[in-house]
C-alpha positions as CSV (number, residue, x, y, z in Angstrom):
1,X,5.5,36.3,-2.8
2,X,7.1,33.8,-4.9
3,X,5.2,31.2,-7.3
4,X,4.7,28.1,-5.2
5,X,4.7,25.3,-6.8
6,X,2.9,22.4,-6.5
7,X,5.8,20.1,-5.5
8,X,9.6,20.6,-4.9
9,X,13.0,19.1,-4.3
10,X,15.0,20.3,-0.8
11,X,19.1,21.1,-1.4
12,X,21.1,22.0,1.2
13,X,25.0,22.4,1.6
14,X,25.3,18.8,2.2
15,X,24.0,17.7,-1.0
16,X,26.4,20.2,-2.8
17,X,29.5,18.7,-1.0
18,X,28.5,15.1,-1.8
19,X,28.6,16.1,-5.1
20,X,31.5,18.1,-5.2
21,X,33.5,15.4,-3.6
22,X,32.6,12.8,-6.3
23,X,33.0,14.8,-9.4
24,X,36.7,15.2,-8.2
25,X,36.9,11.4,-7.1
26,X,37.7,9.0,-9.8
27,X,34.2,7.5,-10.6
28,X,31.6,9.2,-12.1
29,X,29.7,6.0,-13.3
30,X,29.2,2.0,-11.8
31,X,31.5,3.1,-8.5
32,X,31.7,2.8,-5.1
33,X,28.8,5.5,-4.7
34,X,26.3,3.3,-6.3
35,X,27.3,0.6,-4.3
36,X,27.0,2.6,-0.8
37,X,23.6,4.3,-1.7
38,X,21.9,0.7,-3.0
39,X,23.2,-0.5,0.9
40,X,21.9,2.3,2.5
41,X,18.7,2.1,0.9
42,X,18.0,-1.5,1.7
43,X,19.0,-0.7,5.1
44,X,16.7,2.3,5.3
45,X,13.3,0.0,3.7
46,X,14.2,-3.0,5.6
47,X,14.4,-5.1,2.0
48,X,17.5,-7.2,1.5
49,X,18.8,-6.2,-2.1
50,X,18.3,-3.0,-3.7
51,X,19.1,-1.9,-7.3
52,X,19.3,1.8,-8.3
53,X,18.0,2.6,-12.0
54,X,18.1,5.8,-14.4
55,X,14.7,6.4,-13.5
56,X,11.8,4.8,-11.9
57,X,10.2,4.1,-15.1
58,X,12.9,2.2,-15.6
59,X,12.6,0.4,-12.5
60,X,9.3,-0.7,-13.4
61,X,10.4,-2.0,-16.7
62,X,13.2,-3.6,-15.4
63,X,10.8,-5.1,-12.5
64,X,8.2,-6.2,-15.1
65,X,10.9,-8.1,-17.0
66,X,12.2,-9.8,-14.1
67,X,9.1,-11.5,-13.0
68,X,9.2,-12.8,-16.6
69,X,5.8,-11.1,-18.1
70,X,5.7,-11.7,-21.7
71,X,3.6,-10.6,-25.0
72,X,-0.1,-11.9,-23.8
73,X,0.6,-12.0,-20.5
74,X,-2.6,-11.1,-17.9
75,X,-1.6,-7.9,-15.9
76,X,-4.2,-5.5,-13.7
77,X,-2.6,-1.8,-13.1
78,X,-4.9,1.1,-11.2
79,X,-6.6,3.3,-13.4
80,X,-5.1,6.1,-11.6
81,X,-1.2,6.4,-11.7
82,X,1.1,7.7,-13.7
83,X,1.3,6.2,-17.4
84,X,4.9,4.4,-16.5
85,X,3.5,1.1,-15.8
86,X,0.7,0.5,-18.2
87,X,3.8,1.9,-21.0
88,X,6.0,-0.6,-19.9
89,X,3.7,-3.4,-20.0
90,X,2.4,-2.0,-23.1
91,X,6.0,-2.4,-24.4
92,X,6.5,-5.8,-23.4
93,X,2.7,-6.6,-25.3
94,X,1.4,-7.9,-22.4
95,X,-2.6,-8.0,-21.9
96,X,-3.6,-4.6,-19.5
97,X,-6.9,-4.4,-17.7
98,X,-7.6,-1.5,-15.6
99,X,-8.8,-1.7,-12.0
100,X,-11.0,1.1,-10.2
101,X,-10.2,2.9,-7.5
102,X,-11.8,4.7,-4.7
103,X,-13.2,7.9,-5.8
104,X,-11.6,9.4,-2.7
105,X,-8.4,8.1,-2.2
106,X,-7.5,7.5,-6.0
107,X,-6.0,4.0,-4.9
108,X,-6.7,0.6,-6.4
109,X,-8.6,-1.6,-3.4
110,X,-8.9,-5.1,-2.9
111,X,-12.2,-5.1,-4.0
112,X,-12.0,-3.3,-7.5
113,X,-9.2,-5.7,-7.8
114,X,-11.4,-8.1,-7.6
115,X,-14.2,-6.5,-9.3
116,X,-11.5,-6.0,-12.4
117,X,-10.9,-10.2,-12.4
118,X,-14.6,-10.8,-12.3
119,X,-15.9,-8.6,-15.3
120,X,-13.2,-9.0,-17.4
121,X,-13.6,-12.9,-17.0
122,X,-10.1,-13.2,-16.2
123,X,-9.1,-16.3,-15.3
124,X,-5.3,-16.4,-14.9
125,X,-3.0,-13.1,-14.4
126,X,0.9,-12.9,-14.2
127,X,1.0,-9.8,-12.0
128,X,-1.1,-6.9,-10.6
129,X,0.7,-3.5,-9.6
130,X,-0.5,-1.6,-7.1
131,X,0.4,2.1,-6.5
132,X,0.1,3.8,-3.1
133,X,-1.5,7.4,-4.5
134,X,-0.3,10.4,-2.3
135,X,2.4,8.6,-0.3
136,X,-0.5,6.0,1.6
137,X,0.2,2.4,1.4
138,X,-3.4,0.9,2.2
139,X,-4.4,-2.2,2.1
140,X,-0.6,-3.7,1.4
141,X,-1.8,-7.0,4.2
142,X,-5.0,-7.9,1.9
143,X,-3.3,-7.2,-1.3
144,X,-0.5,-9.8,-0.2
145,X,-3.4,-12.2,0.7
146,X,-5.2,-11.8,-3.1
147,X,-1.4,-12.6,-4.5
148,X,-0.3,-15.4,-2.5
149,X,-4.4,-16.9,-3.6
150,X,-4.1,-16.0,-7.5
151,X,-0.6,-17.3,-7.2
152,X,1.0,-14.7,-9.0
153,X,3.1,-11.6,-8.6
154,X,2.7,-8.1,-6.8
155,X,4.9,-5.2,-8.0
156,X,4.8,-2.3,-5.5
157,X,4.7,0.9,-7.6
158,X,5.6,3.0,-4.1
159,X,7.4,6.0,-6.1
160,X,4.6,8.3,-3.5
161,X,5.4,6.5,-0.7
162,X,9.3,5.9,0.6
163,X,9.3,7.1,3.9
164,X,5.7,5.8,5.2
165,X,5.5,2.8,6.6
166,X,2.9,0.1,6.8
167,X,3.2,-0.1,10.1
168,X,4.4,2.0,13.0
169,X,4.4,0.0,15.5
170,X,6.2,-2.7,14.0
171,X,8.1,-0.3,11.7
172,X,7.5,-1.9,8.8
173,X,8.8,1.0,5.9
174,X,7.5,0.5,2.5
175,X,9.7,-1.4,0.4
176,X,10.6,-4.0,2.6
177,X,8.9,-6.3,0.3
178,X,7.2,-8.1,3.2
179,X,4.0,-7.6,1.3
180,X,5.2,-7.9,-2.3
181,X,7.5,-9.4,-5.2
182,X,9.1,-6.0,-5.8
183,X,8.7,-2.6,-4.9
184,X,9.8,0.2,-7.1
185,X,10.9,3.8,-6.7
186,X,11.4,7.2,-8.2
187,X,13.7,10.1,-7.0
188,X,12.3,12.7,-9.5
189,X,12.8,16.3,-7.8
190,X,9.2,16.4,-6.4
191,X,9.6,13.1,-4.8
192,X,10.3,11.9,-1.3
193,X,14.6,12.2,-1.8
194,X,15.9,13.7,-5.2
195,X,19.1,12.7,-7.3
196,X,17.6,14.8,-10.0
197,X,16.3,11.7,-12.1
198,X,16.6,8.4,-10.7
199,X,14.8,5.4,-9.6
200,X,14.9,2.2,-7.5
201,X,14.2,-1.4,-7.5
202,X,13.9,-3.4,-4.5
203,X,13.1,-7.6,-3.5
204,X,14.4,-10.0,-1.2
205,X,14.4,-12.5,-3.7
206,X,18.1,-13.6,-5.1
207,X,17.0,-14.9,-8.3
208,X,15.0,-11.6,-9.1
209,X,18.0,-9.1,-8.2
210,X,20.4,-11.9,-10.4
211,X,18.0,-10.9,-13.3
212,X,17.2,-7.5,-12.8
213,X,21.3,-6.5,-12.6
214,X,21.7,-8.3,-16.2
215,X,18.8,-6.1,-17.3
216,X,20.2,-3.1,-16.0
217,X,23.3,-3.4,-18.1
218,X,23.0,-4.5,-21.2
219,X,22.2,-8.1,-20.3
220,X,25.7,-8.1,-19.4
221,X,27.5,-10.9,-17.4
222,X,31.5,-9.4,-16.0
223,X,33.5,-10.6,-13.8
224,X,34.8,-9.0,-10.4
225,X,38.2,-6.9,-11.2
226,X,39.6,-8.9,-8.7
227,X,38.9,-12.3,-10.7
228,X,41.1,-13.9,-13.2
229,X,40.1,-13.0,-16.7
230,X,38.6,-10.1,-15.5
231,X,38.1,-8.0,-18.6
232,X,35.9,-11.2,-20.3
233,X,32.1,-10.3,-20.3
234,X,29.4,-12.5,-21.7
235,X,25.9,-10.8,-23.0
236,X,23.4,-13.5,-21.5
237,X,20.0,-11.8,-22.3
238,X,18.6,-8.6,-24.2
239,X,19.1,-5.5,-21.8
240,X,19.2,-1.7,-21.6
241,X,21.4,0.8,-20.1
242,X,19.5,1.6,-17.2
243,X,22.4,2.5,-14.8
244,X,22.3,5.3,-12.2
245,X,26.0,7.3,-12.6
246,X,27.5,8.0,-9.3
247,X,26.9,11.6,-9.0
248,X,23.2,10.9,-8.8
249,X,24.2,8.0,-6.3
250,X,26.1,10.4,-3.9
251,X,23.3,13.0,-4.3
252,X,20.8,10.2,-2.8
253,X,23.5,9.2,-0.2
254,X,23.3,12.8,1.4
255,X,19.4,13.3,0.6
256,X,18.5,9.5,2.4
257,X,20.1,11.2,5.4
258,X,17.4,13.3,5.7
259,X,14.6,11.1,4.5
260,X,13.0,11.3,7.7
261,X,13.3,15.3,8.5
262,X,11.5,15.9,5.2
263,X,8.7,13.6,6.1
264,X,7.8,15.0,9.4
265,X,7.9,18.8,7.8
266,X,5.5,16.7,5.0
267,X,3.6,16.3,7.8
268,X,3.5,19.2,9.6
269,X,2.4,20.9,5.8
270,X,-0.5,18.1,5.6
271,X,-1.8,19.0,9.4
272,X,-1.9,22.7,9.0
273,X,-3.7,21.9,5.7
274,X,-6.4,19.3,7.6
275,X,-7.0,22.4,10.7
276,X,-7.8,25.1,7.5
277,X,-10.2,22.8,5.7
278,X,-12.2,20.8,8.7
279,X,-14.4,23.3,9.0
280,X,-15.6,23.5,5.5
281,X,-17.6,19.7,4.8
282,X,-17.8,20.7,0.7
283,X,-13.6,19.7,0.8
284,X,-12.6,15.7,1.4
285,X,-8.9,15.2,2.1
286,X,-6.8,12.2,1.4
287,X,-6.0,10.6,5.2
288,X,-5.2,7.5,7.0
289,X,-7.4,5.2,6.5
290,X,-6.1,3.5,10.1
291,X,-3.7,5.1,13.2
292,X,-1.1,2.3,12.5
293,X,-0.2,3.6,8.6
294,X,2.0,6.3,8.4
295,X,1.9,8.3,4.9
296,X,4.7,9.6,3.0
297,X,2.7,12.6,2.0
298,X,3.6,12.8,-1.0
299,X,0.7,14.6,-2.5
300,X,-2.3,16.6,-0.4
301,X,-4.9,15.6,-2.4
302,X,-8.7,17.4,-1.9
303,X,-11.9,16.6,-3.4
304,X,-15.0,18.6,-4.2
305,X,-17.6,18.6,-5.9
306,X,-16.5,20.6,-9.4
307,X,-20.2,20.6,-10.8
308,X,-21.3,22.5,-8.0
309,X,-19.3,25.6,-9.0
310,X,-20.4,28.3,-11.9
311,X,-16.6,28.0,-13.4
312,X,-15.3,24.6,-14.8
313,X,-12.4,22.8,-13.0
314,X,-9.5,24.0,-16.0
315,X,-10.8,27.9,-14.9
316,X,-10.4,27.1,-11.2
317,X,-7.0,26.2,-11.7
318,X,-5.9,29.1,-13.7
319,X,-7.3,31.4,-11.1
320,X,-5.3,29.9,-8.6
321,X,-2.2,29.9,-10.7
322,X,-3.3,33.7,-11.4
323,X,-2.6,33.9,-7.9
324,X,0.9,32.3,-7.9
325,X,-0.2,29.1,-6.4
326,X,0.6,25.7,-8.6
327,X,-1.9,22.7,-8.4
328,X,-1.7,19.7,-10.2
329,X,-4.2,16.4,-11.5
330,X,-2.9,13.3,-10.2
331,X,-3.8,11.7,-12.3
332,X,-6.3,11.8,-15.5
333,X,-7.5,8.1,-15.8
334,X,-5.2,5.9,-18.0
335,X,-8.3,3.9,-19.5
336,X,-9.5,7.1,-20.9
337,X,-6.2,8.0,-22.7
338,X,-6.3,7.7,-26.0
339,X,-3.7,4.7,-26.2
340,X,-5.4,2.5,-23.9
341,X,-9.2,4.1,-24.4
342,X,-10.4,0.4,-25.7
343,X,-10.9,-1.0,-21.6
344,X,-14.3,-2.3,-21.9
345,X,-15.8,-1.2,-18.4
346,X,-16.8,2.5,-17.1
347,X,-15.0,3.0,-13.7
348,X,-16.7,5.6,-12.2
349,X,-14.3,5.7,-8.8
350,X,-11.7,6.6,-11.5
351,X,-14.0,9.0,-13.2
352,X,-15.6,10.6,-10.1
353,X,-11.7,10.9,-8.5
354,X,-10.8,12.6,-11.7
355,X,-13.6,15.1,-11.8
356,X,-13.3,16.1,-8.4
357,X,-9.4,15.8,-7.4
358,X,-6.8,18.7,-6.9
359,X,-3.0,17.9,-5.7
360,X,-1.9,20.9,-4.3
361,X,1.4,22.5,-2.9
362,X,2.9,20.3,-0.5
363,X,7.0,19.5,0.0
364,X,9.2,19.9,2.8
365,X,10.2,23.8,2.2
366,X,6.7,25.2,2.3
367,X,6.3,28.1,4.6
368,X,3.1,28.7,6.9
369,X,2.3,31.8,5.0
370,X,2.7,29.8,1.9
371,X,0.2,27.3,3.1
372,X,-2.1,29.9,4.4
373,X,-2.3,31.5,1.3
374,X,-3.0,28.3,-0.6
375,X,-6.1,27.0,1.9
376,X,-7.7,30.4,2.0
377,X,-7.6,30.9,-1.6
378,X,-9.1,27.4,-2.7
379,X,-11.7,28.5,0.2
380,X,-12.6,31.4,-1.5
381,X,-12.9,30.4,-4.7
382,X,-15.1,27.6,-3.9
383,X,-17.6,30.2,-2.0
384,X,-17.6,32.7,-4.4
385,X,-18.5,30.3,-7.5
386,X,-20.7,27.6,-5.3
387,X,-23.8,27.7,-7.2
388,X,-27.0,28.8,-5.1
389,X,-28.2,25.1,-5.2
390,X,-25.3,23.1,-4.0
């Protein structure tokens, strides 16, 4: 048996001719492609504009500047997500304050939100991100509520979650920025849809997509080839090169096409995962926290108790990669890295989800033997090291 990894993009032929067809067309950059896959993808979330970045740490950056956050500028990120959006706040000098999260679920709730703007003493923020962890959006409704009462601005960081929805019976699909300013994206191989890097930024608010396209490019203003004086450009703010080429674009055409196939075989992993482990109380799973979410599945996330084995948590996980099977940390706690170590607080949901979490093998290619093996040997090396007190 092959190594299974922990996460893992899905090509097929169809992918490989959109590809093919565009590296003989006669765009390889800011064409057509780009155009059709930023429609599409509104379409798909349900948002009204959509702009597609280099990468969704770029999206973030780009969505950070839009709302107009500046250098002492209030902003509360999650303690668990990847470092992207505490970077690019960092890099804009704004003030960060971590939230904590549920030790379980590793998401940011509307109470440790809360918690974070009490003990800090924080009395005025610019924006809070939140981050739906493993492909859940939770709590998106009260969220909205806290944002529209602060009076200030709520960046979804959904790169986990595009294909869930907040609600299935009204099929709401996150990123339709019902529930928030912006919502961004990432199409990184082990994501939802791959165009090898790539990212996405989504609103339904004109004057944010107005600012965001100048950001993407330069700060540049052009005019439409069709317009008189076309070739006269005017540079309007200070911006980046954050453009998506077109070979990416007509990678995520094909791959948005099957957005919802590689969910439900996301799903079918994460239910053969659930039957293996019910029986064994020492393992938590990540679930929905109501019947009306639907999660992306991005991650299947477990939790155990770590202290209760006679091998630390680094051993556990070279055993299992001894045994060809890749698991991952999502994530270690960004207020414990060394840049951002200074936050004030202990969050022990952060620290205890940290201690106790494992991300492990879960994408849309996984076979049933594949997923046998990976249950029965994380079952077996909890028993065999459980200490006799535990």
């Amino acid at each position: 048996m092959n190594y299974i990894r922990y996460g893992s993009q899905t090509i097929d032929k169809s992918d490989i001719k959109s590809v093919s067809k565009c590296l003989t067309s006669n765009f390889l950059t800011t064409g057509p492609e780009i155009i059709k896959f930023e429609k599409n993808f509104s379409k798909y979330t349900g948002s009204k504009y959509a702009l597609a970045c280099s990468n969704g740490t770029a999206a973030l950056h780009i969505a950070f500047l839009s709302i107009g956050l500046k250098k002492n500028d209030n902003v509360i990120l999650p303690a668990i997500n990847f470092i992207a959006a505490a970077n690019m706040s960092n890099l804009i000098g704004a003030k960060i304050f971590f939230a904590d999260v549920d030790e379980i679920s590793g998401q940011m709730t509307p109470k440790t939100l809360l918690e974070c703007l009490k003990k800090n003493k924080i009395k005025k923020i610019k924006a809070f991100c939140t981050m739906h962890h493993g492909g859940m959006p939770n709590n998106a409704r009260e969220f909205y509520k806290i944002k529209k009462k602060l009076k200030c601005y709520l960046i979804e960081d959904s790169c986990h979650a595009l294909g869930g929805m907040y609600s299935k019976k009204k099929k709401e699909y996150v990123g339709n920025c019902k529930y928030a300013d912006i919502s961004t994206f990432s199409f990184h191989p082990v994501k939802s849809i791959t165009t090898g890097e790539g990212g996405m930024l989504v609103t339904n608010k004109k004057n944010l997509i107005e600012r965001a396209r100048l950001l993407r490019n330069h700060g540049m203003y052009k005019k439409n080839l069709k317009q008189k004086n076309n070739w006269f450009y005017q540079i309007k703010s200070i911006g980046f090169n954050y453009r998506m080429n077109e070979i990416q674009a007509s990678l995520g055409i094909s791959q948005l096409k099957k957005l919802n196939k590689f969910i439900k075989q996301r799903n079918y992993v994460a239910i053969k995962y659930k039957s293996l482990f019910k029986m064994y109380d020492f393992i938590n799973q990540l679930s929905e926290s109501n019947n009306d979410l639907k999660s992306a599945w991005h991650l299947f996330i477990i939790n155990f108790n770590f202290k209760s084995l006679k091998i630390s948590k680094d051993e556990f996980i070279q055993k299992l990669h001894k045994k060809k099977i890749g698991v991952q940390v999502h994530y270690i706690p960004n207020n414990i890295q060394p840049l951002y170590s200074k936050n004030k607080f202990k969050l022990t949901g952060a620290r205890k989800y940290f201690e106790n979490s494992l991300s492990i093998p879960i994408y849309p290619n996984l076979k049933i033997n594949e997923i046998n093996k990976v249950a029965n040997s994380i079952i077996k090396l909890i028993i065999k090291y459980k200490k006799k007190n535990h």
